[in-house]
N, C-alpha and C positions, 0 to 999 in steps of 0.2 A: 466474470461478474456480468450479471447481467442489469443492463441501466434503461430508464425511461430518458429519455431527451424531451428536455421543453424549451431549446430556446437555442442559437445559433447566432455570435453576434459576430459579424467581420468588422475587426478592428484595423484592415490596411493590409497589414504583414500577413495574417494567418486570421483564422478563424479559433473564438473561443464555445468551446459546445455545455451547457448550462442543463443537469440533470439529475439524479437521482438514480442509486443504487436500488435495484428493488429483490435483488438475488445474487448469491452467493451460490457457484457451486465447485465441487472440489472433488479429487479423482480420492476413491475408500483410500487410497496406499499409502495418502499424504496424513490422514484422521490418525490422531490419537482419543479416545475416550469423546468423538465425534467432532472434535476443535479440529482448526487445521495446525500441523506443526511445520512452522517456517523453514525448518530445515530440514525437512525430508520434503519439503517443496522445492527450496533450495531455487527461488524465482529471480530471472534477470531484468534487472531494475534500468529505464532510462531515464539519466539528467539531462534536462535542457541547459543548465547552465555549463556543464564541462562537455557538453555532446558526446558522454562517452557512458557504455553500460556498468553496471555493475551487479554483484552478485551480494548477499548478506551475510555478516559476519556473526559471530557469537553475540549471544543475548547479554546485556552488560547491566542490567539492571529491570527492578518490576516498577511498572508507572505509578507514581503516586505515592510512595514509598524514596526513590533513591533521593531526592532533593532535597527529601528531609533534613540528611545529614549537613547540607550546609546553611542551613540557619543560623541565624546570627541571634 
């Protein structure tokens, strides 16, 4: 991804960097029908909270759609 930066605040511990995506780009192998598909990306993912990586599992649902079912 490619990002603009506007802004850099040091909060003590670390630094937080304040910006904007302005590009997207992704190798043909990963496109399906020109989207990227997550799993022939197959990307590893870092948590700050568990300080550990991780890799993506199966799609478990479409957004905006699964929530539905638990309406009351």
């Amino acid at each position: 991804m490619e990002c603009r930066l506007y802004q850099t605040l040091d909060v003590g511990s670390h630094e937080i960097f304040v910006g904007e995506v302005v590009q997207t780009h992704a190798d043909p192998s990963v496109l399906i029908d020109g989207a990227i598909d997550i799993k022939k990306m197959d990307p590893l993912l870092f948590d700050m909270g568990s300080k550990g990586y991780w890799t993506v599992g199966d799609n478990v649902g479409r957004a905006w759609n699964i929530g539905k079912g638990y309406r009351r």
